[in-house]
Wavefront OBJ file of the C-alpha trace (Angstrom):
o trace
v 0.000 0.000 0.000
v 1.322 3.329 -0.824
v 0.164 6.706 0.855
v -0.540 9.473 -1.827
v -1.710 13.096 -0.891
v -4.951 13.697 -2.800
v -7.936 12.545 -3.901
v -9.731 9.728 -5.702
v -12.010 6.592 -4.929
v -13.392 4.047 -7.388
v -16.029 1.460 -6.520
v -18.665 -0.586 -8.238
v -21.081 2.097 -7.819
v -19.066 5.215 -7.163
v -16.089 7.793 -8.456
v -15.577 10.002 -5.228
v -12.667 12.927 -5.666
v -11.540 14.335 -2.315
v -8.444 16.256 -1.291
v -7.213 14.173 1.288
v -4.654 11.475 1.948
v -5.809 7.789 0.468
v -4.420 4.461 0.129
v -4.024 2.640 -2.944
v -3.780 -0.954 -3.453
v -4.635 -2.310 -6.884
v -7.704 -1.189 -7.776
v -8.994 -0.317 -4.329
v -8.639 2.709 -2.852
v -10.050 4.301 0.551
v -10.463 7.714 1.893
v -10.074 8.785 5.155
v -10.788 12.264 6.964
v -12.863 15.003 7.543
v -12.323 16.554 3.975
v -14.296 13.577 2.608
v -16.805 14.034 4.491
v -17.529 17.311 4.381
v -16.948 17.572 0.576
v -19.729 14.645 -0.056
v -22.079 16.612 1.925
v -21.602 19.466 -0.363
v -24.335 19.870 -2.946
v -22.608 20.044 -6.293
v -24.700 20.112 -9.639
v -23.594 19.044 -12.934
v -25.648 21.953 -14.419
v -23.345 23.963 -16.978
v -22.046 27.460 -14.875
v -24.578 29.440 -16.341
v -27.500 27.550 -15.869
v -26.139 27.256 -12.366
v -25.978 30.510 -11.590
v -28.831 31.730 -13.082
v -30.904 29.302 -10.771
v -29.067 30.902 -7.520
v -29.627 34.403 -8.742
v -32.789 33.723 -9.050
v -33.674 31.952 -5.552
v -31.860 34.571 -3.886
v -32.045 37.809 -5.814
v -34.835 37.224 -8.001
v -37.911 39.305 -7.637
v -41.660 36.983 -7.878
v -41.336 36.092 -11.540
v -37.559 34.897 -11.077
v -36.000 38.003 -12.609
v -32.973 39.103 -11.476
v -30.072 42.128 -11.736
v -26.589 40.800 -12.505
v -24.772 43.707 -11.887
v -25.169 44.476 -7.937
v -23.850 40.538 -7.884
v -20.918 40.806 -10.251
v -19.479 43.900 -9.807
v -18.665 42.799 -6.127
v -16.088 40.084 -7.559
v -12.345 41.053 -7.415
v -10.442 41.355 -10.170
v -12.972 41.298 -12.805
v -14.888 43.333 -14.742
v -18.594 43.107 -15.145
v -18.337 42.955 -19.015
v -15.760 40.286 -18.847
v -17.929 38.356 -16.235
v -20.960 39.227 -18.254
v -19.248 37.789 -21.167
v -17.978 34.245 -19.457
v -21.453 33.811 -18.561
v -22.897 34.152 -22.287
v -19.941 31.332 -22.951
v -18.244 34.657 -25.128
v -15.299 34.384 -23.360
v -13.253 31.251 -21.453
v -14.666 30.883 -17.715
v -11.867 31.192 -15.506
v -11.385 29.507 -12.290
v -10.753 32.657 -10.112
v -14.579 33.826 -11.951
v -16.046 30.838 -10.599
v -14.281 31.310 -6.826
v -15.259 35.268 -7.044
v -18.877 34.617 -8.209
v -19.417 31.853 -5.794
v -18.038 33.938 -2.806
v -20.321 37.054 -3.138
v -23.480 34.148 -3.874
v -22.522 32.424 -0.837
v -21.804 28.229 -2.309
v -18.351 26.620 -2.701
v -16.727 26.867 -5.979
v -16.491 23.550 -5.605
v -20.527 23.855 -6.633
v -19.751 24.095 -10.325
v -18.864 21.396 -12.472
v -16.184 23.195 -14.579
v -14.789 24.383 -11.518
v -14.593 20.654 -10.727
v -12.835 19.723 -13.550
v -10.602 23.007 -13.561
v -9.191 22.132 -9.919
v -9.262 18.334 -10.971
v -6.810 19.496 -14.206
v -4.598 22.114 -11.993
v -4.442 19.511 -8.885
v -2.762 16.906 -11.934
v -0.377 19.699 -13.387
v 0.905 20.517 -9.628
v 1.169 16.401 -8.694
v 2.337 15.052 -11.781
v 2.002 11.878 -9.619
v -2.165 12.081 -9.672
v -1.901 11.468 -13.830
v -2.016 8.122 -13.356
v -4.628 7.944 -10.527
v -6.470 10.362 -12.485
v -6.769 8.479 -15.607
v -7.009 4.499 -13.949
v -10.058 5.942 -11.891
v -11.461 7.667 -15.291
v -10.978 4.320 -17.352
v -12.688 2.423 -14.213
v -15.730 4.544 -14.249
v -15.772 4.316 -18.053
v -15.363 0.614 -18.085
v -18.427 0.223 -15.285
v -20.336 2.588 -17.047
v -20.404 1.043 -20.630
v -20.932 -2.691 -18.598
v -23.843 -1.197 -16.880
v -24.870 0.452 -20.476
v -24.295 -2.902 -21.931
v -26.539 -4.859 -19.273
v -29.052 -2.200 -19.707
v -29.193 -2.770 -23.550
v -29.418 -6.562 -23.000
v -32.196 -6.358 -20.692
v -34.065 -4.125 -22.758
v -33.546 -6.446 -25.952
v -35.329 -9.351 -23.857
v -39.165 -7.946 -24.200
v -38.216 -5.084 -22.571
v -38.404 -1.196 -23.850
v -36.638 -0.765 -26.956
v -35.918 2.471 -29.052
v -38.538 4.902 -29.446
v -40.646 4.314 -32.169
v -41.229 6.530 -34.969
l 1 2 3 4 5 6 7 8 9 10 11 12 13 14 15 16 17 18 19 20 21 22 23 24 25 26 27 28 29 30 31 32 33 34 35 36 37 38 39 40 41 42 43 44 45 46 47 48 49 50 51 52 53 54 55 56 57 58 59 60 61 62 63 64 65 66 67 68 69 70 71 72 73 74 75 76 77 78 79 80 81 82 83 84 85 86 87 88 89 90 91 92 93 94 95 96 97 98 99 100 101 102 103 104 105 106 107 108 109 110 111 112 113 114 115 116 117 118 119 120 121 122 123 124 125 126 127 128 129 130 131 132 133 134 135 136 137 138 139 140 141 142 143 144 145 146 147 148 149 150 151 152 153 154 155 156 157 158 159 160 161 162 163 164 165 166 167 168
């Protein structure tokens, strides 16, 4: 068993990514710590950004038919410009990962929230520990492999009387 400092679990059922300390034997790899568990409890959506943030504008700022005023909200993030926010939001211009930390500060959720911010950390955690590439990509490959069996068992079951394609 080898100790590695960061962050990924594959099971039958499951791809968890923490930032925490794990064990890795084979296939088989366990998490331990608080960071776990407080990241699973996190709500995280796999909504794009804007959609996202749309949806907690307008819960929180939106007046009774969901409208909502962007610029009170962005103009409190650092180092940006409401145009160039503005902009990332309309997909106009390439969403940065300090936009996503700013935004989600003055809304009040964890970057950690957003998908691409997911998968920006997950890419800058791998460029910083060149040592996660490898984790990175078995646990990727598991969850493909698991995911096109359970795709596969799915289309064989449905082949045997049960749903098929839509008709049409």
């Amino acid at each position: 068993m080898v100790a590695l400092p960061v962050f990924i679990s594959v099971s039958e059922n499951s791809l968890t990514v923490c930032n925490n300390t794990i064990l890795h034997s084979g296939t088989t790899v366990v998490l331990r710590g608080a960071i776990r568990m407080a990241i699973e409890r996190s709500p995280k959506t796999q909504r794009p950004f804007a959609d996202a943030f749309a949806e907690i504008m307008r819960e929180k700022y939106g007046d009774n038919l969901g409208n909502f005023d962007l610029r009170p909200v962005l103009s409190q993030v650092d180092g940006y410009s409401y145009e160039a926010l503005r902009l990332m939001l309309r997909g106009e211009r390439t969403l940065k990962m300090g936009a996503i930390e700013g935004i989600a500060k003055v809304v009040g959720v964890s970057p950690h929230y957003f998908v691409e911010y997911r998968r920006m950390w997950s890419a800058a955690m791998a460029e910083t520990h060149p040592e996660l590439a490898d984790i990175i990509y078995e646990a990727a490959l598991r969850f493909v492999e698991l995911e096109e069996r359970a795709n596969s068992t799915r289309g064989a079951s449905d082949s045997k009387g049960g749903r098929r394609g839509h008709s049409g």
